[in-house]
C-alpha positions as CSV (number, residue, x, y, z in Angstrom):
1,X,0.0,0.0,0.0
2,X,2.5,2.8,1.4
3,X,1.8,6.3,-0.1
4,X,0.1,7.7,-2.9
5,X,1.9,7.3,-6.5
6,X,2.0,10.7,-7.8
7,X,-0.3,11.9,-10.4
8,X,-3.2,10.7,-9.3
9,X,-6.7,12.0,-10.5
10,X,-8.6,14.2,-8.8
11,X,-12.0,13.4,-6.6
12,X,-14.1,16.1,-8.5
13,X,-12.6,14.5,-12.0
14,X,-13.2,10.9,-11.1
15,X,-16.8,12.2,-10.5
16,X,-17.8,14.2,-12.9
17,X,-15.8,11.8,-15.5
18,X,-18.1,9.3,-14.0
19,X,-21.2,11.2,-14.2
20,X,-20.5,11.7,-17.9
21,X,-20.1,8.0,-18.1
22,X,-23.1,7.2,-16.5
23,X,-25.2,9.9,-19.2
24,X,-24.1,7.8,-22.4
25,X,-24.5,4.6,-20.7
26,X,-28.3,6.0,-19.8
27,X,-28.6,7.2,-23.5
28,X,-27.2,4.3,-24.9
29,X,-29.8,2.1,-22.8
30,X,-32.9,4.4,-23.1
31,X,-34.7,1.8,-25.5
32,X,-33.9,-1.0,-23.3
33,X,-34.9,0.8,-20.2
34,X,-38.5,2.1,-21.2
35,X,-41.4,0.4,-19.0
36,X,-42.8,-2.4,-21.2
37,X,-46.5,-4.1,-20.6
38,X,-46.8,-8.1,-20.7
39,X,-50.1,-9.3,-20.1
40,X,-50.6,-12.4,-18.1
41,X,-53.3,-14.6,-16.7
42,X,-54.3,-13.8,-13.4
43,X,-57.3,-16.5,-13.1
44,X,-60.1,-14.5,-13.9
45,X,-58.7,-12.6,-16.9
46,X,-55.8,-10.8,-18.4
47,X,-54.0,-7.9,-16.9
48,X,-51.3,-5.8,-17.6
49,X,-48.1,-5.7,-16.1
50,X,-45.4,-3.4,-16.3
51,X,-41.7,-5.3,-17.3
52,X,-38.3,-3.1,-17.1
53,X,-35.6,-4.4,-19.2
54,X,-33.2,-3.8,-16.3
55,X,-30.9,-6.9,-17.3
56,X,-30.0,-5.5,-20.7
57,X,-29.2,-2.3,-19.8
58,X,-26.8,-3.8,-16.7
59,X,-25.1,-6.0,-19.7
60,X,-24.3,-2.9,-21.8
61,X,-23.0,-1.4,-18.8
62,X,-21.0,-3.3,-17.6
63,X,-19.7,-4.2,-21.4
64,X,-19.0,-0.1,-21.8
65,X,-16.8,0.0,-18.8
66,X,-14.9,-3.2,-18.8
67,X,-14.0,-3.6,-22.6
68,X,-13.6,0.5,-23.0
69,X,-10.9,-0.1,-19.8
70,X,-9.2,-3.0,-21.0
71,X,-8.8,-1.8,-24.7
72,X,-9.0,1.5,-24.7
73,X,-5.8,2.6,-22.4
74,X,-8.1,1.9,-18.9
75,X,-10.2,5.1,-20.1
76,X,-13.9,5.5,-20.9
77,X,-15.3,8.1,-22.8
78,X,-16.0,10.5,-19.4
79,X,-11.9,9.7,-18.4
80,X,-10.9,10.8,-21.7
81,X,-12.6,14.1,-21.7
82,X,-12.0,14.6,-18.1
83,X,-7.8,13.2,-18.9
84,X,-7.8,10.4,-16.7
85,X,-7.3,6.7,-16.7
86,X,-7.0,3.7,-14.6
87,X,-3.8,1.6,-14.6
88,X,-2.6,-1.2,-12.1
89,X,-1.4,0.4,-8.7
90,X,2.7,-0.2,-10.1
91,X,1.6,2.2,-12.5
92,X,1.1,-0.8,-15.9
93,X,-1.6,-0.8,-18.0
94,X,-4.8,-2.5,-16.7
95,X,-5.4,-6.0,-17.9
96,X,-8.7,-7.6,-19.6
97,X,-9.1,-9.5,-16.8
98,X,-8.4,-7.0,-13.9
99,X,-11.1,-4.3,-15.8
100,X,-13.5,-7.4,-15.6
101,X,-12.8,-8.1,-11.8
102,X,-13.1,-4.1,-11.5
103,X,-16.6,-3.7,-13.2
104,X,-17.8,-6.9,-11.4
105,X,-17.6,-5.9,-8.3
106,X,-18.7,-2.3,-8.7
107,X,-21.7,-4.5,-10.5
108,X,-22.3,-6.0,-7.6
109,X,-21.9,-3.5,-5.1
110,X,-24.5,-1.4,-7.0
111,X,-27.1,-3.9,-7.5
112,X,-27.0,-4.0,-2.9
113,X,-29.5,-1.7,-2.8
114,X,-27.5,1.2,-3.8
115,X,-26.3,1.2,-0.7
116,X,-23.1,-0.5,-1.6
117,X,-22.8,1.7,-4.9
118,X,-22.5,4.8,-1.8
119,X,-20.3,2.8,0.0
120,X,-17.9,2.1,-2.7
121,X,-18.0,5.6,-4.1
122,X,-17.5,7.2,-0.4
123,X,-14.5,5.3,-0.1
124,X,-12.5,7.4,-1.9
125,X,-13.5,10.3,-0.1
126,X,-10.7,8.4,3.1
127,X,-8.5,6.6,1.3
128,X,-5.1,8.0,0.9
129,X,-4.8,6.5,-2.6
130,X,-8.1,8.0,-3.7
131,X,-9.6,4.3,-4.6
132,X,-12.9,3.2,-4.1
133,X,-13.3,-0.4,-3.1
134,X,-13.9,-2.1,-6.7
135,X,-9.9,-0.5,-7.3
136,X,-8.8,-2.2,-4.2
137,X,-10.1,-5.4,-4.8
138,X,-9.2,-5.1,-8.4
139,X,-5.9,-3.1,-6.9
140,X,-6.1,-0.2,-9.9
141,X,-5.9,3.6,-9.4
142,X,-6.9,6.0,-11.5
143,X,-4.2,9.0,-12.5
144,X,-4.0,11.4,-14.6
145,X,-3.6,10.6,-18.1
């Protein structure tokens, strides 16, 4: 662990890089998104029900952030405008398999309730190294690119 490698992002950057993120991967998933009605039997007649395509638009998430970071130099579209990327914590370039591990657990900690998605986001907010939990377990850190 030790201290902080030099160069690394910003709090306000890593947000706001992640908030741009989050708007594609919302605009990109609008038509999957969008309430749906599937009628079904309910013994006495057929009713409506509302279906969210929830899954689809989790897939294309998680595919935006894990094959943008392990091809694209660990940078998503909202790290490239904001010039930042994630890299291993010696400072490499992030591997296919350690983006995967990365988005997979912020995957999962966001699916908690969003109360894990707060946690892991707080995180940063305390730790010297400025990660959130996905980069620990992951061990990444983002810096400036």
């Amino acid at each position: 662990m030790g201290s902080p490698p030099p160069g690394l992002a910003g709090r306000w950057r890593r947000l706001f890089a992640g908030l741009l993120d989050w708007l594609i991967v919302n605009v990109v998933t609008a038509p999957f998104t969008w309430t749906s009605w599937e009628y079904a039997w309910n013994g006495a007649g057929w009713d409506r029900y509302p279906v969210e395509h929830t899954f689809a638009a989790g897939l294309v998430a998680f595919l935006y952030f894990w094959l943008l970071h392990a091809f694209w130099n660990g940078q998503t579209l909202g790290k490239k405008a904001f010039g930042i990327r994630v890299v291993q914590e010696n400072g490499a370039r992030i591997g296919v398999g350690q983006a995967a591990v990365r988005q997979a657990v912020m995957s999962a900690l966001a699916w908690v309730c969003c109360v894990g998605l707060l946690i892991d986001l707080a995180w940063i907010l305390f730790d010297p190294r400025k990660q959130a939990v996905h980069d620990k377990v992951a061990r990444t850190v983002v810096v400036m690119a």
